[in-house]
C-alpha positions as CSV (number, residue, x, y, z in Angstrom):
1,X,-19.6,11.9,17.2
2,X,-17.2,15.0,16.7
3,X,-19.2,17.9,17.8
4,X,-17.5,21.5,18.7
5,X,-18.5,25.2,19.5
6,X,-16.6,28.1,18.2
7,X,-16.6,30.8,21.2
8,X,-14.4,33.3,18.9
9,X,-11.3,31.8,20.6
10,X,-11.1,28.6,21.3
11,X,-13.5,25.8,19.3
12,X,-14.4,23.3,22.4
13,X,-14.9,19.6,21.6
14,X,-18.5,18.9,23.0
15,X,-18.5,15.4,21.8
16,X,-15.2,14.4,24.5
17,X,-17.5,14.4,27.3
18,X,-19.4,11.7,26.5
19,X,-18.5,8.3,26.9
20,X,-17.3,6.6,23.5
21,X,-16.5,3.3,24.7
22,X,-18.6,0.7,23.3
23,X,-18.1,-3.2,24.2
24,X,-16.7,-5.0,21.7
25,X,-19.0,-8.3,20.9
26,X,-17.4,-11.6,21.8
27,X,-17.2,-12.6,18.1
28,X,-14.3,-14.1,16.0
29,X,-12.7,-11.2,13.9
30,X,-13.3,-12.7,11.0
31,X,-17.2,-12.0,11.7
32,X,-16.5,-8.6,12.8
33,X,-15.5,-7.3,9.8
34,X,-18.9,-8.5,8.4
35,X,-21.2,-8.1,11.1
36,X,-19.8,-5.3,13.0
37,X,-20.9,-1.8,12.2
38,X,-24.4,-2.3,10.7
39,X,-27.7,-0.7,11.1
40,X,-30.1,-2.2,13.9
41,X,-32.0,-5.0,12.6
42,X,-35.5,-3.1,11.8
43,X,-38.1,-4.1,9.3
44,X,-37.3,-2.6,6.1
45,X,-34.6,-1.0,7.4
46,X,-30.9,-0.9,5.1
47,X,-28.1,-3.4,6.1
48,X,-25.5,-0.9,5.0
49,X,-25.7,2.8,6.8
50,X,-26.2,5.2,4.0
51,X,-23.7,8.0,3.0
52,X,-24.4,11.3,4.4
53,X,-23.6,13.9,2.1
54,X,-23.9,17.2,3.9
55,X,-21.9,20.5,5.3
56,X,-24.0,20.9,8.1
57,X,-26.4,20.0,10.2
58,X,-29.8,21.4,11.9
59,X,-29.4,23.1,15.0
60,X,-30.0,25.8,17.1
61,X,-29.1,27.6,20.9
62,X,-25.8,25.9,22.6
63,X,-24.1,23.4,20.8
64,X,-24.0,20.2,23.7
65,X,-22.4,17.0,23.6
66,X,-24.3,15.2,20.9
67,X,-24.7,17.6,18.6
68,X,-23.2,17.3,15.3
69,X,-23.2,20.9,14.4
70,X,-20.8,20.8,11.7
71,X,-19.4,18.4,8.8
72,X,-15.7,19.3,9.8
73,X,-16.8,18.1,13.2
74,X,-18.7,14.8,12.2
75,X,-20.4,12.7,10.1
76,X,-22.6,9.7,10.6
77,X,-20.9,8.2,7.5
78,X,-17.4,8.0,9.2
79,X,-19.4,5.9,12.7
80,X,-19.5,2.8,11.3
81,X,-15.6,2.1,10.0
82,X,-14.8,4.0,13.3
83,X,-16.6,1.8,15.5
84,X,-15.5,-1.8,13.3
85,X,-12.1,-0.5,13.0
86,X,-11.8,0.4,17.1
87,X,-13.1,-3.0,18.0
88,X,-10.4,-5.6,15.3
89,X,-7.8,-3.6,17.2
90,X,-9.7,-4.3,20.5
91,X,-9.3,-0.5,21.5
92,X,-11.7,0.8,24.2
93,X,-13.2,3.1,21.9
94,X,-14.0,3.5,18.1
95,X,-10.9,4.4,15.7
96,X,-10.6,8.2,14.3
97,X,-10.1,8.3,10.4
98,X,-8.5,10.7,8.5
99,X,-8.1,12.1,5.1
100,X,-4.4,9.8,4.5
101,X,-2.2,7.6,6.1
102,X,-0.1,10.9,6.0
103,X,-2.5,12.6,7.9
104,X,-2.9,10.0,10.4
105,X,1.0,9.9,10.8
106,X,1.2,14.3,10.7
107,X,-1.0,14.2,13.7
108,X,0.7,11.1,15.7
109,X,4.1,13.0,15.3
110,X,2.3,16.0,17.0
111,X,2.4,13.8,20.0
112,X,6.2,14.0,20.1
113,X,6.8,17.4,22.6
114,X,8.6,20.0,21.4
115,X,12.6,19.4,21.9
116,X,11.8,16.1,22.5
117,X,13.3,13.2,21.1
118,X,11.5,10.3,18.9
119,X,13.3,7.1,18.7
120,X,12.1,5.9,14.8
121,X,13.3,2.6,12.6
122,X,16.1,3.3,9.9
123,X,13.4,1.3,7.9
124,X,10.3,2.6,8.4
125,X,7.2,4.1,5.4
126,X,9.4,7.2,3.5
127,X,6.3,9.1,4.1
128,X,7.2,8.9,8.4
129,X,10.8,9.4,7.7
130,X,10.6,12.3,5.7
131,X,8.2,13.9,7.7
132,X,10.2,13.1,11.0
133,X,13.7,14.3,9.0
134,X,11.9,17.4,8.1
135,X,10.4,18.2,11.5
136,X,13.7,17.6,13.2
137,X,15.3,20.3,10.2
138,X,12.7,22.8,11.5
139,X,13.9,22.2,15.0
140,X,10.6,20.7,16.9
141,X,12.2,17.3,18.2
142,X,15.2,15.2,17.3
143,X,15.1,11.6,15.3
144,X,17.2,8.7,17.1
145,X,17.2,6.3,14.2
146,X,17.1,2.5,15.3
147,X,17.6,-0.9,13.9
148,X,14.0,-2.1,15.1
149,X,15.0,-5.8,14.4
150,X,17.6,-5.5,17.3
151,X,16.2,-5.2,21.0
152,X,18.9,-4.0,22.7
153,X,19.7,-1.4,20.4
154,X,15.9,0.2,20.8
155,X,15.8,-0.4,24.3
156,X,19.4,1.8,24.7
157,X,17.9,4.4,22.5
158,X,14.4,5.1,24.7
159,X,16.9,6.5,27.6
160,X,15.2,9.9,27.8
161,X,13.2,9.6,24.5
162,X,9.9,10.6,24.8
163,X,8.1,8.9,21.6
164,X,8.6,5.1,20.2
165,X,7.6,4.8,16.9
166,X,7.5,1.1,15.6
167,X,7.1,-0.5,12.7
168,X,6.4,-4.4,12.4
169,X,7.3,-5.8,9.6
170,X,8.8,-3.1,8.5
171,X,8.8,-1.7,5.0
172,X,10.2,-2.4,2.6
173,X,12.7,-4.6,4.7
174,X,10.4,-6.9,6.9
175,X,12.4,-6.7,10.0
176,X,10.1,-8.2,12.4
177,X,10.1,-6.2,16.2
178,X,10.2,-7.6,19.5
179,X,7.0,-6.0,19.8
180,X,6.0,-7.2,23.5
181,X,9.0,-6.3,24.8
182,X,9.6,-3.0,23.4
183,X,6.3,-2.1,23.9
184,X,6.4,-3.4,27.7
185,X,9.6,-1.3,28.1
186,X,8.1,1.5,26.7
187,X,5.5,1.7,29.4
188,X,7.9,1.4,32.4
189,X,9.7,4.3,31.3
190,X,6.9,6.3,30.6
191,X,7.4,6.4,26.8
192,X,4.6,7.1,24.5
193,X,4.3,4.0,22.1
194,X,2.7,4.0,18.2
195,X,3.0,1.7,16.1
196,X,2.1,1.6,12.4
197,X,0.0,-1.6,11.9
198,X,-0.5,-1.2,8.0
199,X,1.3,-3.8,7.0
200,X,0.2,-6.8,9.4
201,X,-3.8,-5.5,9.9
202,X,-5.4,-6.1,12.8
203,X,-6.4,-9.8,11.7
204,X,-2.4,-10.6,12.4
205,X,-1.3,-8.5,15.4
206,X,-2.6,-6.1,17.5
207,X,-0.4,-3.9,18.9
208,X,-2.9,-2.2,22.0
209,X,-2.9,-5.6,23.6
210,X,0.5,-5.9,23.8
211,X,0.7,-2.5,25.5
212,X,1.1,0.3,22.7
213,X,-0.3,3.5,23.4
214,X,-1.4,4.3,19.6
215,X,-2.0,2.7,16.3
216,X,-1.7,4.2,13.3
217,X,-3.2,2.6,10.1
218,X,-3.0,3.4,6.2
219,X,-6.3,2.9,5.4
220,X,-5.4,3.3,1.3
221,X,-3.6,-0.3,2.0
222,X,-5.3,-3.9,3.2
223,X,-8.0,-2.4,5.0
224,X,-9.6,-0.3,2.0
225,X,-8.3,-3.3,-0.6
226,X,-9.0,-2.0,-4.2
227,X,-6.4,0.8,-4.3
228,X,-9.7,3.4,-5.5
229,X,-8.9,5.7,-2.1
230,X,-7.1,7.3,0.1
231,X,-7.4,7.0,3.7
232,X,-6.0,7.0,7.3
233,X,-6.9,6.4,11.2
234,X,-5.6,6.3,14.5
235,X,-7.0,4.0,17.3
236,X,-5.9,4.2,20.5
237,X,-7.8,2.7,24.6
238,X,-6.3,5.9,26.0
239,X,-9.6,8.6,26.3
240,X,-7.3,11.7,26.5
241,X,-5.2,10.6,23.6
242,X,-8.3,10.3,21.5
243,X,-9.9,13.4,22.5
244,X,-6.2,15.2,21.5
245,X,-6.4,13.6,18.0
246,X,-9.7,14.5,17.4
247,X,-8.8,17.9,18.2
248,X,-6.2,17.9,16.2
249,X,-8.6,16.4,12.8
250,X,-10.8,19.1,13.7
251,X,-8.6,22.1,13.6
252,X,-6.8,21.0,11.2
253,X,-9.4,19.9,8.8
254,X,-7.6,16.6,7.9
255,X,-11.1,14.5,7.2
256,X,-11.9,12.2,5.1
257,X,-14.8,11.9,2.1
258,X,-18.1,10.2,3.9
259,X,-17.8,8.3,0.3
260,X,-14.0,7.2,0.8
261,X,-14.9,6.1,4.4
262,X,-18.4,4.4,2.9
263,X,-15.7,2.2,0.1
264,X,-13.4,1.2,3.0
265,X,-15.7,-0.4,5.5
266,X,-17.1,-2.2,2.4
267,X,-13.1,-3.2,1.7
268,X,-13.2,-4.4,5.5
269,X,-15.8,-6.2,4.8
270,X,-13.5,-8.6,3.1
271,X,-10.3,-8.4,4.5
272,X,-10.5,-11.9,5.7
273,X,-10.3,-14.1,3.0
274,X,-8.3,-11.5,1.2
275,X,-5.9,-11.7,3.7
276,X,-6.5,-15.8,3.6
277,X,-5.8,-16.0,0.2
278,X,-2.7,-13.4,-0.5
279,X,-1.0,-14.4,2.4
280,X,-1.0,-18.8,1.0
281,X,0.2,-16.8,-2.5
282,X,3.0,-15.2,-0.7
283,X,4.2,-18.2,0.8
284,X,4.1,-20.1,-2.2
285,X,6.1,-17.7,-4.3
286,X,8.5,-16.2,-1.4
287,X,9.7,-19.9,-1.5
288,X,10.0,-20.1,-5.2
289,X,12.2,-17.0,-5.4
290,X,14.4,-18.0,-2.6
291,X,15.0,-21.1,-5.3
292,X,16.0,-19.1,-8.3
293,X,19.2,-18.3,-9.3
294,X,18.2,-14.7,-10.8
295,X,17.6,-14.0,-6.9
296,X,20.0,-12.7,-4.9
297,X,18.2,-12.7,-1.0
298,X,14.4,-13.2,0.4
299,X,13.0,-11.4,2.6
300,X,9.6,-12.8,3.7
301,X,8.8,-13.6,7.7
302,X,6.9,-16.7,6.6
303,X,10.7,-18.3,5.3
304,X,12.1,-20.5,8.1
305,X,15.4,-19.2,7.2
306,X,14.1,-15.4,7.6
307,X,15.7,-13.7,10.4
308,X,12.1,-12.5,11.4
309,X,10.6,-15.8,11.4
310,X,10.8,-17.0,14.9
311,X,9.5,-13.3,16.4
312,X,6.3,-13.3,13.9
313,X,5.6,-17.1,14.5
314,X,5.2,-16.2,18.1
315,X,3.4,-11.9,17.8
316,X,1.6,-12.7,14.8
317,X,-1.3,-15.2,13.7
318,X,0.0,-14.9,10.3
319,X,2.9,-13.9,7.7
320,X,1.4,-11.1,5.6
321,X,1.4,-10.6,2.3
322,X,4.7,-8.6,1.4
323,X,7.6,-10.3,0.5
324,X,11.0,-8.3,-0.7
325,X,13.6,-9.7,-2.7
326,X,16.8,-8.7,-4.7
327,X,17.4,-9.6,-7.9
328,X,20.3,-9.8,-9.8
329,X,23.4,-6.9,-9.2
330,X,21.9,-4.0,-10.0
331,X,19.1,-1.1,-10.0
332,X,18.9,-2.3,-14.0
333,X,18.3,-6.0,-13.1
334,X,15.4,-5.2,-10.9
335,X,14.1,-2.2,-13.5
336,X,14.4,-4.9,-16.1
337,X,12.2,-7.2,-14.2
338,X,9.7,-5.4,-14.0
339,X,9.5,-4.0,-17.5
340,X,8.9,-7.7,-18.6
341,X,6.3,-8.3,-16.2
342,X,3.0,-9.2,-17.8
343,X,0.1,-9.4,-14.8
344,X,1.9,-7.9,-12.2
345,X,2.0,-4.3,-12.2
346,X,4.4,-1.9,-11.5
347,X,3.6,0.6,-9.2
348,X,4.0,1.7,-5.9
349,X,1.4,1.0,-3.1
350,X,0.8,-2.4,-1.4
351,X,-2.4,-4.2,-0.1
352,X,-4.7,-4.4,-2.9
353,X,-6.5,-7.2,-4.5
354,X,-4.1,-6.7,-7.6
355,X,0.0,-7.6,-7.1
356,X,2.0,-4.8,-7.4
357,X,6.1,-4.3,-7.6
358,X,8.1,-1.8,-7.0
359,X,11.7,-1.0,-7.0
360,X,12.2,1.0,-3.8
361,X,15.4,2.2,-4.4
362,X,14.2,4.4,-7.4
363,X,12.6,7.1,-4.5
364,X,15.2,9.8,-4.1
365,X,13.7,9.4,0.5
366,X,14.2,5.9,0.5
367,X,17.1,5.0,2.9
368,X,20.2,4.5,1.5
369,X,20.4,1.1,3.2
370,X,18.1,-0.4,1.0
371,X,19.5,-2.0,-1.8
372,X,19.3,-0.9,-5.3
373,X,18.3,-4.0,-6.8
374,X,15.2,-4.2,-4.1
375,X,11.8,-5.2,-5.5
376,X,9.1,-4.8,-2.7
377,X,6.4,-7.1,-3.5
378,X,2.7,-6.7,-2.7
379,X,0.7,-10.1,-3.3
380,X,-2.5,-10.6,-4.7
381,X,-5.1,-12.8,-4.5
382,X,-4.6,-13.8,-8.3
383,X,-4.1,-17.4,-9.1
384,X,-0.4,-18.4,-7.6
385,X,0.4,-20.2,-11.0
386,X,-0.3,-17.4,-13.3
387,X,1.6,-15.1,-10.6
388,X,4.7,-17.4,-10.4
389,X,4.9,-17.9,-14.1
390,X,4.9,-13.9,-14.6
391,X,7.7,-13.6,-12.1
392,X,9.8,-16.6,-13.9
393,X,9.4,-15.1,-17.5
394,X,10.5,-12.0,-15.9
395,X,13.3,-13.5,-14.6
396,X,14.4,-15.8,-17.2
397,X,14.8,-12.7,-19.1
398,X,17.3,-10.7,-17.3
């Protein structure tokens, strides 16, 4: 619960002095996403929690721990995804979920001190680098940009850093991290550790047991699944952490639709064999376009030849469902590609049911390191044989 009481000065979070943690039940993930995060088991009772639409709640005399007070503060509609979301990532206490993956990432970054310094992957979301760019313009900390895939360059960089930001694989390149070790490193030199998890889902890594202090998720992606929302959370063991980002969703009003929150834990509720089934189409086709001629490089961790494949075989219990090729010389091949493409659709986003591509190059904020002719490819869970023949038509055509 997120309760508060507004003195005139200062708005105290009641609902930080009780004690979140919850134990997570010995089940395989794959049930958790089903069973965790349902009513009790009463007669006649639902086996969904309903929405709550409201502003406010009944009350009266002093606000105390437990009270919900206000809708800014909490709603029972956002418990639920909290608690299911807080236990994949086996965190000591539920996740906090916020209006976007932007706002999840806005109040991360408030994390870094001021005039500190945040060591961040050349590669990372555009949405983290242009925040972090414009946040080091405005003078609050400085940006040490890293190439995540190479250990000893991170490691050199966290020499009086104050904030890793991670990114594993990354996007839109798939550089895989060194995650146990940076994170481990991290730690012993008293360097806060986050790490954006969208693109691997707790089902294939997660990054708390491996010693980060934070995760930060894009709910809108896997999690959610039917690109209908917008949504993003933050999970973290650490109870002080959590208490200063929910402070920070409560002042600053970042909160999310109980209905949004309602769609996504019923997305969760399938993330399993959605994952299953995108991942064994990514493999499939990541191997067919490293065949073609039209196809210039693969990048896909699941490829023995992928210089990320040996990390993720050991961090992660699976490949994802992202694979980024080149095509052709130029931004014109790879626009040209996609114009002919008759199933797959163009747009930008990732981690829906639907297979989406995207030249990355044609944002103005994507780093000029990544190539032109750069299709980032978000996999389905369509039929692999009417996915490959859309790509080779596409193909045959340029």
């Amino acid at each position: 619960m997120c309760d508060a009481v507004v003195d005139g000065r200062n708005l105290v979070l009641m609902s930080e002095q009780q004690d979140l943690s919850t134990p997570t039940p010995s089940w395989d993930p794959k049930t958790l996403i089903v069973a965790g995060g349902r009513p009790a088991h009463t007669n006649d009772g639902p086996v969904n929690h309903p929405i709550t639409f409201t502003s406010t709640y009944h009350s009266h005399g002093l606000a105390g721990a437990g009270d919900r007070v206000y809708a800014r503060f909490s709603n029972p509609s956002w418990d639920p995804f909290e608690e299911v979301l807080g236990q994949l990532e086996q965190a000591d206490y539920p996740a906090l979920v916020f209006s976007s993956g932007m706002a999840a990432i806005s109040a991360a970054l408030t994390l870094v001190p001021e005039g500190g310094v945040l060591v961040l992957p050349k590669h990372s979301y555009n949405g983290s680098l242009g925040l972090s760019a414009e946040l080091q313009a405005a003078g609050r900390f400085t940006v040490r940009p890293v190439d995540v895939a190479n250990t000893d360059e991170v490691l050199s960089a966290m020499t009086g850093a104050d904030v890793l930001w991670l990114e594993s694989p990354t996007n839109p390149m798939l550089e895989v991290a060194d995650l146990p070790a940076l994170l481990a490193a991290a730690k012993a030199a008293g360097v806060l550790s986050i790490v954006d998890n969208t693109f691997a889902t707790p089902l294939l890594q997660q990054p708390l047991t491996l010693g980060a202090d934070l995760v930060v998720h894009s709910v809108t992606k896997y999690l959610s699944g039917h690109s209908d929302l917008i949504l993003g959370a933050v999970v973290t063991s650490d109870e002080q952490l959590r208490s200063k980002l929910h402070g920070h969703r409560t002042l600053h009003g970042a909160i999310a639709s109980p209905m949004d929150v309602f769609l996504a834990l019923r997305g969760v509720r399938t993330l399993s064999v959605r994952i299953e089934r995108s991942q064994a189409n990514s493999q499939i086709l990541a191997e067919r376009l490293a065949e073609h001629s039209k196809v210039t490089s693969v990048r896909y961790p699941g490829l023995p030849s992928d210089p990320g494949h040996q990390r993720a075989t050991e961090q992660m219990s699976g490949y994802g469902s992202v694979i980024s090729f080149t095509v052709g010389a130029t931004a014109a091949d790879a626009d040209k590609l996609i114009d002919e493409l008759a199933l797959i659709t163009g747009a930008t986003s990732l981690g829906g049911v639907e297979t989406l591509a995207e030249r990355r190059a044609r944002h103005a904020n994507e780093p000029d390191s990544v190539p032109d002719n750069l299709i980032r490819l978000s996999v389905g869970i369509e039929a692999v044989e009417d996915l490959w023949l859309d790509l080779h038509q596409a193909l045959e055509l340029i």
